[in-house]
FIKOLPA-420567 format. One line per field, with one value per residue: residue number from 0; chain; x, y, z of N, C-alpha, C in turn. Coordinates in steps of 0.2 Angstrom, whole numbers, m for minus. Layout:
<lofis>
i (NUM; ...) .
ch (A; ...) .
n.xx (X; ...) .
n.yy (Y; ...) .
n.zz (Z; ...) .
ca.xx (X; ...) .
ca.yy (Y; ...) .
ca.zz (Z; ...) .
c.xx (X; ...) .
c.yy (Y; ...) .
c.zz (Z; ...) .
</lofis>
This chain:
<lofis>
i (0; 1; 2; 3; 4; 5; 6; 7; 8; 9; 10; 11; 12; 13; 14; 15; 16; 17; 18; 19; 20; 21; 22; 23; 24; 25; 26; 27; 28; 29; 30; 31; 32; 33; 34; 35; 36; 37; 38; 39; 40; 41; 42; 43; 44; 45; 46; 47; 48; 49; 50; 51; 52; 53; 54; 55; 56; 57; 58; 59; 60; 61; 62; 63; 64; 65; 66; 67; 68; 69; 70; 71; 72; 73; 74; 75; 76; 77; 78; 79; 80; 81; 82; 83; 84; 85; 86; 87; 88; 89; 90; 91) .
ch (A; A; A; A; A; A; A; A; A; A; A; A; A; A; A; A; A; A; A; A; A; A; A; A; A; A; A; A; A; A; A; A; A; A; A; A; A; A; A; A; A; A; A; A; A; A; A; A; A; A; A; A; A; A; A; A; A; A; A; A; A; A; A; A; A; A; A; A; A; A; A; A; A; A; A; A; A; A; A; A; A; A; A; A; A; A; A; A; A; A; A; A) .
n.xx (212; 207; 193; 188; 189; 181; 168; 169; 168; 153; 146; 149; 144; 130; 128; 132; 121; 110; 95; 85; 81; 91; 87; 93; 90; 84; 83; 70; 67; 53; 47; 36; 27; 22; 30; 38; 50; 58; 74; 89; 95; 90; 81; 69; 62; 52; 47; 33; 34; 45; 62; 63; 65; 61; 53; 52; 58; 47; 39; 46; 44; 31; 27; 35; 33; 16; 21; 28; 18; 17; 20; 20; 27; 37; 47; 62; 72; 89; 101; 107; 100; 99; 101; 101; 103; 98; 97; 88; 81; 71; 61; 54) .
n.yy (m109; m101; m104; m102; m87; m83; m87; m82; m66; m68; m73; m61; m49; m53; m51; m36; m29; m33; m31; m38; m51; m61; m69; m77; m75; m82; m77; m77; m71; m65; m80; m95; m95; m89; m93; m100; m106; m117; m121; m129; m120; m108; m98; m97; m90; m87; m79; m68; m59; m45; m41; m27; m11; m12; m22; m32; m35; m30; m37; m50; m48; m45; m58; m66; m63; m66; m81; m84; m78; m66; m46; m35; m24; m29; m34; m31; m27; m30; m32; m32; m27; m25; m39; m58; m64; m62; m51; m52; m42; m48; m39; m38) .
n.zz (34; 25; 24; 37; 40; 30; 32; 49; 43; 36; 47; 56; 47; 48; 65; 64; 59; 70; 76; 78; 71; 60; 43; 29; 11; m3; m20; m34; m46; m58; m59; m60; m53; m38; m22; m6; 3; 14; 16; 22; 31; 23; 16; 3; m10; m23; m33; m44; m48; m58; m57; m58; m54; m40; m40; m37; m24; m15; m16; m9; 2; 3; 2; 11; 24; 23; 21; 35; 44; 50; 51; 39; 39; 50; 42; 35; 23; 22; 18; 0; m9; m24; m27; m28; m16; m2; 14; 28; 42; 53; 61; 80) .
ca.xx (211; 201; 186; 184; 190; 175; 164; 169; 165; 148; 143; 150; 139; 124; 130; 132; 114; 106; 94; 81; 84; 90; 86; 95; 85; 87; 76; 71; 61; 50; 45; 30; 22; 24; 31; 42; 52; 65; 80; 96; 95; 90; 71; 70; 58; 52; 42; 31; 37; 50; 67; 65; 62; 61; 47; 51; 59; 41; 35; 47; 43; 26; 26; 38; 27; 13; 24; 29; 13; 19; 16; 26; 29; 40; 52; 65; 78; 96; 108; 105; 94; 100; 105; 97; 104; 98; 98; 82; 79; 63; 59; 52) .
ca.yy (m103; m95; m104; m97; m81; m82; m90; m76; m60; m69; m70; m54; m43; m54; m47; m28; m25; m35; m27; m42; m58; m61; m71; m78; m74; m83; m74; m80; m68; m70; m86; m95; m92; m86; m98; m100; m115; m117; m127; m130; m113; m103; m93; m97; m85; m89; m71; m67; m50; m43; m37; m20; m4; m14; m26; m40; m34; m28; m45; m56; m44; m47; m69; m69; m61; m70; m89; m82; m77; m59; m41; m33; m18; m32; m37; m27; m30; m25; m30; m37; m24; m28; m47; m63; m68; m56; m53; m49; m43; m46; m34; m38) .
ca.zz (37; 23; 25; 45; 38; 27; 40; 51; 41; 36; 52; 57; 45; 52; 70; 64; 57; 72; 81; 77; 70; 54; 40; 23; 9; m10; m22; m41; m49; m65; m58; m64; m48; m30; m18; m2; 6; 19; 17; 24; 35; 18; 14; m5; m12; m29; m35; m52; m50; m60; m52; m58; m51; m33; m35; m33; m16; m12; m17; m6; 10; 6; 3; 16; 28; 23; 25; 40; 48; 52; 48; 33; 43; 53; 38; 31; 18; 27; 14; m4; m14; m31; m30; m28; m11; 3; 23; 28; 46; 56; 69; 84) .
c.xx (206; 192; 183; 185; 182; 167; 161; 166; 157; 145; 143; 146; 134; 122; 128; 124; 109; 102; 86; 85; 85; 92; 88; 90; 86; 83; 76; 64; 59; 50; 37; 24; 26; 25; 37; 45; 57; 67; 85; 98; 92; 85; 72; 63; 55; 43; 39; 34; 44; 57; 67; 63; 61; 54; 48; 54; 52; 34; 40; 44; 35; 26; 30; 34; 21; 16; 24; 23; 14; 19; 22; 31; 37; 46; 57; 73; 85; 101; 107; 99; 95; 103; 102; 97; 103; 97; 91; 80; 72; 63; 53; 47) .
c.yy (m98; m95; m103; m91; m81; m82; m84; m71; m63; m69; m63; m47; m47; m50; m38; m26; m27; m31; m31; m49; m58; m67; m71; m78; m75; m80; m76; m77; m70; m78; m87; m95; m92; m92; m97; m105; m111; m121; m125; m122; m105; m104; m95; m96; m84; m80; m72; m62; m49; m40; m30; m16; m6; m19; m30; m38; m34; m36; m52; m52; m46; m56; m69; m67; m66; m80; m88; m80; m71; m53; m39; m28; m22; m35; m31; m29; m27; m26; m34; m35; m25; m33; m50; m65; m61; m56; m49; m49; m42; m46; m35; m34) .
c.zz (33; 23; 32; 44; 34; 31; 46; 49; 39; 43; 57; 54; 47; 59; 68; 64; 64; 78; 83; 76; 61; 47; 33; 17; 2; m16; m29; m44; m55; m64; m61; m60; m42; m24; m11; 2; 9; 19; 17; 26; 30; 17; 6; m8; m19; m32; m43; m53; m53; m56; m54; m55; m44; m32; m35; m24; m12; m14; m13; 1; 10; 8; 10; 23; 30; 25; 31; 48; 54; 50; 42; 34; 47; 50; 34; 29; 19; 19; 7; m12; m20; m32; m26; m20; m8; 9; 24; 37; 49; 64; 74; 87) .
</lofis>
């Protein structure tokens, strides 16, 4: 029961913010260069930028953009601002 309970509310904050489509998001900053893969339903986002002061966030929105072949304007970070794993929806 705890793993559909968990199951459930995971899906269930994906559902709240929906207003687009959204996107898992694993982020590894201070990397030794700028990268972006997708496995197993997960974005995994590999940044040179620092997590301080918000850039690495302003470094996955853009890579992910660019992997994406989408505008920046069109991505935005719902839930996740201080931690590696993030939800990232992209607006329509």
């Amino acid at each position: 029961m705890g793993i559909i309970s968990s199951s459930f509310q995971a899906i269930s904050l994906n559902m709240i913010y929906t207003h687009g489509m959204n996107i898992t998001v694993m982020v590894k900053a201070n990397a030794k260069k700028n990268d972006v893969k997708f496995e197993n339903d997960l974005y995994y986002v590999h940044t040179q930028s620092p997590s301080k002061e918000g850039k690495a966030n302003i470094s996955v929105i853009y890579l992910l953009s660019q992997y994406l072949k989408i505008p920046q304007d069109n991505l935005k970070i719902k839930l996740g601002f201080k931690s590696r794993k993030k939800v990232v929806e992209i607006i329509e």
